[in-house]
Steps between C-alpha positions, in 0.01 A plus 500: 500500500130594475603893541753389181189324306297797568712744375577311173145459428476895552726564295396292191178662447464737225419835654809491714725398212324812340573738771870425480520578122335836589807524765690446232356642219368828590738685709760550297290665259400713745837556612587606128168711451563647890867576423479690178170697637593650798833561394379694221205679737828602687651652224194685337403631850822664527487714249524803512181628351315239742702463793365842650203366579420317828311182391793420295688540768296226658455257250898507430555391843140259452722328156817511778255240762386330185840412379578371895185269496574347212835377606480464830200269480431388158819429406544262793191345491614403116846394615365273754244338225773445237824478688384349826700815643389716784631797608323470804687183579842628445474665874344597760563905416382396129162395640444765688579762317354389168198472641492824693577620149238338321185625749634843537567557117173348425329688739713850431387472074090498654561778724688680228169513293320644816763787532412554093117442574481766768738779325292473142187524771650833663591617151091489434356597773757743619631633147606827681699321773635193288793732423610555869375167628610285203857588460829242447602559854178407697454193221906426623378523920162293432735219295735460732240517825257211290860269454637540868154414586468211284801345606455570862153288455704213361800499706377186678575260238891604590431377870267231426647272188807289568689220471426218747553136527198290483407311825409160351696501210831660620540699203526829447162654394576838297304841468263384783322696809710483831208351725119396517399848610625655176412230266130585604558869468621443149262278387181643639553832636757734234323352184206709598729768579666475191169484297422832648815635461555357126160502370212651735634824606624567189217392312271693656684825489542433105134447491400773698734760304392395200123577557618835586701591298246370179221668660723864536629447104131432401355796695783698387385415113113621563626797645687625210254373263226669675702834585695543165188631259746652201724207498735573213575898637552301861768271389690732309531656772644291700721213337678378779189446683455170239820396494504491884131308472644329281815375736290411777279264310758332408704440809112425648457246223878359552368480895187333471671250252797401732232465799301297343764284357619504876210355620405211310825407510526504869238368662489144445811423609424698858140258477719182469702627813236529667354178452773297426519397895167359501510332138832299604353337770415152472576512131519243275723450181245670242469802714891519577504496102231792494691670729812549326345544194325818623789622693739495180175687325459772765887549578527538051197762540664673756832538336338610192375775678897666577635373169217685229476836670719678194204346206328659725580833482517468140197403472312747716704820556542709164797704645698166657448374123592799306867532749538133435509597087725822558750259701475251144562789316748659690661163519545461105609821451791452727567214333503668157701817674765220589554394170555839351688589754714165431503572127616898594770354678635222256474799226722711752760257497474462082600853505752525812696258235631734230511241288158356476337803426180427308439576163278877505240583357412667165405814739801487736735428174429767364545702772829352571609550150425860440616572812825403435476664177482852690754381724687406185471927313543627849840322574594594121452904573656457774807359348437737240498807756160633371294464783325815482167457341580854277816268340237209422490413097109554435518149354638369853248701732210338272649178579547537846117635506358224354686235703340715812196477392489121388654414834163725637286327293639138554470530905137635515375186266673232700362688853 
């Protein structure tokens, strides 16, 4: 009864009653935003004028991991908050493999921005090699190496998290570890693993990259500066040489944006893992509260990060945002091509019906009429016999002359 009391009191106080409106507020939202973003990264990444390139390449399968974060654990975590259903609870394969699902994709989308970290690094330090080094096929190899070790790292949630019954209670206790041994493995040993692997090594490697590659585009901008004395003869020169410039700041700015998005997004939920053993200890109600409170603001944070990544782009790369208005375009124009193509068809079947022909035109009824005029003085000579033009009356050849020439004359003003 005092466990009971306890939790009821926990429960009433206002932060915790405010972290489960986030639960329930905020992730479908993100859900929506998440959804619609990555699907439509997907779709202006394939394009053809884009899809060529290797960092697209990338972040396509990047909005791919988003899309499997965001449902394999968001979308629970909301389900659980609202409909008091958990997927994890259904079985004992359920647990394990949603949660294998929900490390591994969250750890796969931070490697992912490593993999486009160190190619944009190679592409500035190494412009001459980027070509050969950079291509689709080694960005294909270092993808699928980085997954099959990601989810080799957290195979041990598929061995360690079952269904067992409770010793005391005699109940079944779901989506627990199998023993002692693992419990303390899980709860003090892999979160610092996982901090490394989630946040730390990947961290670091964004940080470091970034330096560089800043420092090489900087250095790269007093060099041309200080080499290029007639500047206008120099860059008529060579145009492409700006429009490539041009490219790579953009994809660099595009980078740096995602990365830093990526970290502040990040790391305080990998903090609260980390401490989170030591804070529960011996805690009271109020802390409990502050606890959850922080958890549903660091797990929002976090999700924010896979679900925004397409405003993004927009917002940062000048070539991701131009493709994204040549797919609106291209979309409305299909649309219009549709309906013409609809109203070309319904006016094909007006005409296939000889007896809805439409009204013509002053131009066209003209036409119509003087043709059958001629046809009219031809079909009379011919009844007549005279059909050589030497047995024409003069009157008659003027006639049929002048319908010639209106009929001439008619056509090349409706054209």
């Amino acid at each position: 009864m005092s466990n009971q009391s306890e939790g009821d009191t926990y429960e009433q106080l206002g932060l915790y009653k405010a972290s489960i409106l986030i639960w329930k507020i905020v992730p479908p939202i993100l859900i929506l935003l998440g959804t619609i973003g990555n699907s439509l990264s997907i779709l202006v990444l394939t394009r053809r004028s884009i899809r060529v390139s290797t960092t697209a390449l990338v972040l396509t399968v990047l909005a791919c991991s988003d899309l499997l974060v965001l449902y394999s654990g968001l979308l629970r975590q909301w389900l659980v908050f609202l409909f008091k259903t958990d997927v994890r609870h259904v079985s004992e394969a359920g647990c394990k493999i949603n949660m294998w699902l929900v490390y591994s994709s969250l750890d796969f989308s931070a490697w992912i921005l490593i993999i486009v970290t160190l190619e944009r690094m190679v592409s500035a330090w190494l412009p001459h090699r980027a070509k050969t080094v950079c291509t689709q096929r080694n960005a294909v190899v270092f993808l699928i190496a980085v997954g099959v070790f990601i989810l080799a790292i957290n195979s041990h949630m598929l061995y360690g998290m079952v269904f067992k019954i409770d010793e005391i209670t005699n109940q079944i206790v779901m989506c627990r570890e199998i023993d002692q041994s693992y419990k303390d493995f899980f709860n003090k040993v892999w979160p610092w693993i996982d901090l490394c692997m989630f946040c730390a090594i990947p961290c670091s490697v964004i940080v470091i990259g970034n330096a560089l590659i800043a420092f090489k585009v900087l250095q790269s901008k007093k060099k041309s500066k200080s080499t290029v004395a007639p500047a206008q003869p120099s860059r008529s020169r060579d145009p492409q040489q700006g429009t490539r410039n041009g490219k790579q700041s953009s994809m660099t700015a595009m980078l740096f944006t995602l990365n830093i998005v990526f970290l502040v997004s990040t790391s305080p939920v990998s903090i609260y893992n980390i401490g989170y053993a030591d804070w529960i200890e011996g805690a009271d109600n109020a802390t409990l509260a502050v606890l959850e409170f922080w958890w549903a603001v660091v797990n929002m944070l976090m999700y924010t990060n896979n679900s925004i990544n397409f405003f993004l782009y927009c917002l940062s790369g000048t070539k991701f945002r131009k493709e994204v208005i040549r797919l609106i375009i291209c979309c409305k124009g299909s649309r219009v091509n549709d309906s013409n193509q609809a109203q070309s068809n319904y006016t094909r079947t007006r005409f296939d019906n000889p007896s809805q022909i439409p009204e013509e035109t002053p131009c066209h009824s003209q036409t119509i009429q003087h043709g059958n005029a001629g046809n009219r003085t031809n079909i009379e000579l011919r009844h007549n016999g005279n059909t050589s033009p030497n047995h024409l009356h003069p009157n008659t050849a003027f006639q049929l002359e002048k319908n010639v020439d209106s009929r001439t004359n008619t056509t090349d003003i409706c054209i």
